[in-house]
C-alpha positions in Angstrom: 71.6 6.9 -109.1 74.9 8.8 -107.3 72.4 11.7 -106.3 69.9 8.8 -104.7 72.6 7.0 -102.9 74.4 10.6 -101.6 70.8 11.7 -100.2 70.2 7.5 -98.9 73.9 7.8 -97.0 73.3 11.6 -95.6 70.1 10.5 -94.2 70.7 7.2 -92.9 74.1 8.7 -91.3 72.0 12.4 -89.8 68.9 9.5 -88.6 71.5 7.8 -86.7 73.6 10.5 -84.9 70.4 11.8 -83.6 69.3 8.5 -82.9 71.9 8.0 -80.7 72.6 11.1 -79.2 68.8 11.0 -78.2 69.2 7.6 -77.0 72.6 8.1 -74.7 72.7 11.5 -74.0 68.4 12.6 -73.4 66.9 11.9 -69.7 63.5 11.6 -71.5 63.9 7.7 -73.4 65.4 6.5 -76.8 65.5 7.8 -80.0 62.6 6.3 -82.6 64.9 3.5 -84.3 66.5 2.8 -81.2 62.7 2.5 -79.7 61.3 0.7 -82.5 63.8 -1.5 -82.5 64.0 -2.8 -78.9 60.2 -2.6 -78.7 59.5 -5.3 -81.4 63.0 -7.4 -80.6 61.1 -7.4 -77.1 57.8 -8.7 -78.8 59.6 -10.9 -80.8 60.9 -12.6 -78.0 57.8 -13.2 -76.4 56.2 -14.8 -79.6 58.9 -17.1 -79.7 58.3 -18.0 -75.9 54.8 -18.4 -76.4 54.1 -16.0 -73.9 55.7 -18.2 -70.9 57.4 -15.2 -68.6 59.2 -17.9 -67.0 61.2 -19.7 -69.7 64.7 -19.1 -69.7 65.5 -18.3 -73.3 64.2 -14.7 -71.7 66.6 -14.0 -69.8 69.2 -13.0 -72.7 66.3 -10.3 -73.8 67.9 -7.7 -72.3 72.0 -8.1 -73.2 70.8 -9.0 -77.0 68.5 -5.9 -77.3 71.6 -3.8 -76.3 74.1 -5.4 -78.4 71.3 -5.2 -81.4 71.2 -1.8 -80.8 74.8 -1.1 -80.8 75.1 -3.3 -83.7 72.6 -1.0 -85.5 74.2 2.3 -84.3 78.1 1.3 -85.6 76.7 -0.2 -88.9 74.4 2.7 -90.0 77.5 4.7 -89.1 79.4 2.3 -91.7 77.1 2.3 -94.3 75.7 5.8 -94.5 79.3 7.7 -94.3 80.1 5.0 -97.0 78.1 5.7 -99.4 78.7 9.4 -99.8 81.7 8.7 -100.3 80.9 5.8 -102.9 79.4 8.7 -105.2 82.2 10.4 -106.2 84.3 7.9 -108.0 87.4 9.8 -107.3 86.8 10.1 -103.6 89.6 7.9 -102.9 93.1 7.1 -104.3 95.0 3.8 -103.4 99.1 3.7 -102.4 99.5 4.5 -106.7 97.4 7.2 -106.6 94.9 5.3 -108.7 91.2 5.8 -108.1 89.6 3.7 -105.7 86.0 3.0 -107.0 84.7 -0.4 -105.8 81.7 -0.2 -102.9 83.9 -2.7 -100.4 87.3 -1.4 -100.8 85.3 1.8 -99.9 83.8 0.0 -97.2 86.5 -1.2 -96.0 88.1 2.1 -95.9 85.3 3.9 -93.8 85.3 0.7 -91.4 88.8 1.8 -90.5 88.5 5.6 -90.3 85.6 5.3 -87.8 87.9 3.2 -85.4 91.4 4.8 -86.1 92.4 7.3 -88.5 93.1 4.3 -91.7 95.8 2.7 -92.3 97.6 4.6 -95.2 96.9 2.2 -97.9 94.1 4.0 -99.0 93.9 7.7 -98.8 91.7 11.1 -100.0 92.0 12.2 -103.4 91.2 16.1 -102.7 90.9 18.7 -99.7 87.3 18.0 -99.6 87.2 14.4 -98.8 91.0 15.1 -96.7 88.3 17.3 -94.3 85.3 14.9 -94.3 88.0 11.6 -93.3 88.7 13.7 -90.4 85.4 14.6 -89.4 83.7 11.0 -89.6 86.7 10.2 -87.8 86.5 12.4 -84.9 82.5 11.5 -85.2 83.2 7.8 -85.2 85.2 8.2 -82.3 83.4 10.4 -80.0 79.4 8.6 -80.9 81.1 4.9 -80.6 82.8 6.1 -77.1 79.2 7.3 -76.2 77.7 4.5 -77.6 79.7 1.8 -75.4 79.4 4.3 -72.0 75.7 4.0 -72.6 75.9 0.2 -71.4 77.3 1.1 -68.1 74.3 2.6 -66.7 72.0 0.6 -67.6 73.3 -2.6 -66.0 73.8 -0.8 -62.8 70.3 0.0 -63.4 69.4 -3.9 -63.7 70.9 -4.4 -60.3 68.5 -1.5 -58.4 65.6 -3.4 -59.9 66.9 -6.7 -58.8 66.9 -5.2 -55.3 64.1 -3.6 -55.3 62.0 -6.5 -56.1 63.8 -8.6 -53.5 62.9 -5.8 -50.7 59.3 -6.1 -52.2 59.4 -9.8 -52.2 60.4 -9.9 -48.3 57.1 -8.5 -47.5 55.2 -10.8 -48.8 54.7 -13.1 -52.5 51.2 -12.1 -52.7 49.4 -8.2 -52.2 46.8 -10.4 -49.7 49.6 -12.0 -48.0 51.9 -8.6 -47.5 48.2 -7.0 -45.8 47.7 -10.4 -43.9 51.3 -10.7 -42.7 52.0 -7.0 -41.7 48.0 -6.4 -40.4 49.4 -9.3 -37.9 52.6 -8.3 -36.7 52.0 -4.9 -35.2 48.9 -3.5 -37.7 51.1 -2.1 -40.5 53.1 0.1 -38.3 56.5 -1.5 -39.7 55.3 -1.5 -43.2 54.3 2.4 -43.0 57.7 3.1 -41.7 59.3 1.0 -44.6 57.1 3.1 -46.9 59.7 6.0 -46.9 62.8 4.1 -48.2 60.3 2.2 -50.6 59.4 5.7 -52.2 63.1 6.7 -52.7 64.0 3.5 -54.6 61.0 3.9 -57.1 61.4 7.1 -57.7 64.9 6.3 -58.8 64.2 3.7 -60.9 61.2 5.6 -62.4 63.9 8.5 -64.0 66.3 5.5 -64.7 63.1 4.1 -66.7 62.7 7.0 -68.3 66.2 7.8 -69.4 67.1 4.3 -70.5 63.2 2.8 -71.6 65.9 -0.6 -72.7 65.4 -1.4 -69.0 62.0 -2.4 -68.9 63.2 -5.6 -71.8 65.9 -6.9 -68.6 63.2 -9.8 -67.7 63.8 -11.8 -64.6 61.9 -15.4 -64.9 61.3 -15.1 -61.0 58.7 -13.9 -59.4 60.5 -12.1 -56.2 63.5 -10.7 -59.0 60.4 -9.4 -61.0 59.8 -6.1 -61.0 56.9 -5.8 -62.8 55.2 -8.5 -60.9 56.8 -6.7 -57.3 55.4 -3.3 -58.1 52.2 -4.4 -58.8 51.6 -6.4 -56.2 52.9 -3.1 -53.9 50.5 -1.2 -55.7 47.4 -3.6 -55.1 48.3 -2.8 -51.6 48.3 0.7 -51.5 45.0 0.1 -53.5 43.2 -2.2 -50.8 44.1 0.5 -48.4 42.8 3.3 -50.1 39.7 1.2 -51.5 38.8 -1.5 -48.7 39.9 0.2 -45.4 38.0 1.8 -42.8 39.4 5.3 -42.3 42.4 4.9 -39.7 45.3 6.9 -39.2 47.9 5.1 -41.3 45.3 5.5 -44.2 46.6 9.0 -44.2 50.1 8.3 -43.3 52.5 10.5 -45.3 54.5 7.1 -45.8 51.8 5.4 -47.8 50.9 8.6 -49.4 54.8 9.2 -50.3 54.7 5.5 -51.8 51.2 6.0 -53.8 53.0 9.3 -55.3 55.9 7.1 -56.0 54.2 4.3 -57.6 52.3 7.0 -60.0 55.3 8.8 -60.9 56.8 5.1 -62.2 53.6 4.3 -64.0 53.7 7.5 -66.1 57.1 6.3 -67.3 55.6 3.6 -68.8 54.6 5.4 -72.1 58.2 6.0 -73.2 58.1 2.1 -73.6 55.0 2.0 -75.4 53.7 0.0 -72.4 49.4 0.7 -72.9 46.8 -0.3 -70.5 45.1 -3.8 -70.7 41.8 -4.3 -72.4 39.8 -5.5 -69.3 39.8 -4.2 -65.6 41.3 -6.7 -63.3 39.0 -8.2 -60.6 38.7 -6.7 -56.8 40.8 -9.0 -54.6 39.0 -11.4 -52.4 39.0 -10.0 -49.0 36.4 -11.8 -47.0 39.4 -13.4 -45.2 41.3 -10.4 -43.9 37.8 -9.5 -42.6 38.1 -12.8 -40.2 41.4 -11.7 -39.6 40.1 -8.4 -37.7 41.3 -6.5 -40.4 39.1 -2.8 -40.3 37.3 -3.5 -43.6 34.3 -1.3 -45.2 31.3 -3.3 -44.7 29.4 -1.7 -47.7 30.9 -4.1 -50.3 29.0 -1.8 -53.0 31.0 0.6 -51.7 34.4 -1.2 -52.1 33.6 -1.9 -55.9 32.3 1.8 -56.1 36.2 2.9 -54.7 38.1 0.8 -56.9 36.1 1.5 -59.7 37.5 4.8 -59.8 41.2 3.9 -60.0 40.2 1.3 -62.8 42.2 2.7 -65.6 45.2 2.8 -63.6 45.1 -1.2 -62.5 44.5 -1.3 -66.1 47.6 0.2 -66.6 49.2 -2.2 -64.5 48.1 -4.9 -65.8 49.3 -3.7 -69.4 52.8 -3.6 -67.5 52.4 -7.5 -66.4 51.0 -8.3 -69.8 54.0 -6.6 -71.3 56.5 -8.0 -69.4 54.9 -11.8 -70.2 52.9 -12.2 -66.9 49.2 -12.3 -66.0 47.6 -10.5 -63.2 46.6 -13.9 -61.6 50.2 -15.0 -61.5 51.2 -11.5 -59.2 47.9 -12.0 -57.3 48.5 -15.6 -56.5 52.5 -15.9 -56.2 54.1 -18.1 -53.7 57.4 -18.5 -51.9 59.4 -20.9 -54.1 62.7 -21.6 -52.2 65.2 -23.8 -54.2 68.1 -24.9 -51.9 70.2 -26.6 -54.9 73.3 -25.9 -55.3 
């Protein structure tokens, strides 16, 4: 039994050290219980929400997950570094030099070294376990130090995508309605110029996705504070004008290219968070009315299906992200303004 709890607490205590250095200290996404973890808390949450992306009870996804996973970190900690030292019955002496043997005073004892260095009631009975206190004590300090910093990032992170989707949003609540809107004003000259700053942004937030995958469970129950919903709409765009529009010169403008890079640079992120493609291609927007609006759009409607069918798999893709997040592609392709003036 001592041998089986001594290998139980040296590999429950190695699992979560790497787990955590992985997590905080890696630019390429979380370590596997730190993954698992937020991946099925995330799931969880949308079983208990029936699948409604706009209830509120989702908002808290994102603060929980991190304090689960902190809560997971410091207790594995706890637990592992106490039972190696719950095998040797001698580990441990109290303020009479009298063995300590019982599993909570023990626990109790490791809860303290982690945070401080004890308290002197209880102390180590040999040279051995005098060398280990120290360690798991230097440990305990440095990984729950790291552990806390980790936080920091992330909701700084939170913010960019707030903005982001709000700078999104301002074009338009709809991919039809951003062509409509900026084919009117001045033929998407502002929007190509736009494009640039657009591409920087994403390409941020795609390492931040990747270094902190926790991100993608901060859900916003609006549609313009969305990001999922905002970057798929942007991409529909940048789809209808590779796939629907007559060959023009801001087809080929480096700022859309620069933003279709962007855009597929984000998307490949979305493996570190398990995010998989939908089952079912979504359907080609309806475009008969940008054709009334003068907009310069293939005639060939064979030809139209024959373009997007090629980039199927990667609306797939994005429509795994909405499905993910709790949305459906209908709700991204038919949003609208909602302005609430309470206050």
């Amino acid at each position: 039994m001592s041998f089986f709890l001594l290998a139980l607490g040296v590999s429950l205590t190695i699992a979560i050290i790497i787990d955590i250095l992985i997590t905080t200290l890696s630019p390429n996404g979380s370590g596997f219980i730190t993954s698992y973890v937020t991946r099925y808390t995330w799931e969880l949450y949308l079983r208990v929400s029936n699948h409604k992306p706009k209830k509120i009870f989702l908002k808290s996804s994102g603060v929980f997950i991190i304090c689960l996973v902190l809560t997971i970190w410091v207790s594995a900690l706890w637990i592992g570094n106490t039972l190696i030292i719950y095998t040797d019955s001698y580990a441990l002496l109290n303020s009479d030099d009298q063995p300590v043997t019982t599993f909570n005073k023990k626990l109790y004892y490791i809860g303290y070294v982690l945070s401080t260095l004890g308290n002197g009631e209880y102390k180590p009975s040999n040279n051995f376990w005098q060398l280990y206190t120290s360690i798991i004590s230097f440990n305990g300090l440095i990984l729950i130090t790291v552990a806390l910093s980790y936080v920091v990032p992330i909701l700084e992170a939170v913010a960019k995508k707030r903005k982001l989707s709000l700078e999104i949003a301002s074009f338009g609540m709809n991919p039809m309605e951003i062509i409509e809107k900026n084919w009117e004003k001045d033929q998407f000259a502002s929007f190509v110029g736009q494009c640039q700053e657009l591409k920087s942004e994403i390409l941020l937030l795609s390492q931040l996705h990747l270094a902190y995958p926790i991100l993608h469970y901060f859900h916003s129950t609006e549609i313009k504070t969305s990001l999922p919903i905002c970057l798929s709409m942007i991409d529909e765009v940048i789809n209808f004008v590779n796939c629907a529009i007559e060959e023009k010169p801001f087809k080929k403008e480096l700022g859309i290219c620069n933003l279709n890079f962007a855009l597929t640079t984000y998307l490949q992120t979305l493996n570190a968070a398990h995010i998989a493609p939908a089952k079912s291609t979504p359907p080609i927007p309806d475009y008969k009315h940008l054709k009334l609006k003068g907009l310069p759009i293939i005639e060939d409607d064979n030809q139209v299906k024959e373009n997007y069918n090629e980039i199927k798999n990667r609306r797939k893709l994005v429509s795994g992200y909405l499905l993910t997040d709790g949305w459906q592609w209908n709700q991204m392709e038919n949003a609208q303004q909602n302005l609430s003036l309470k206050i």
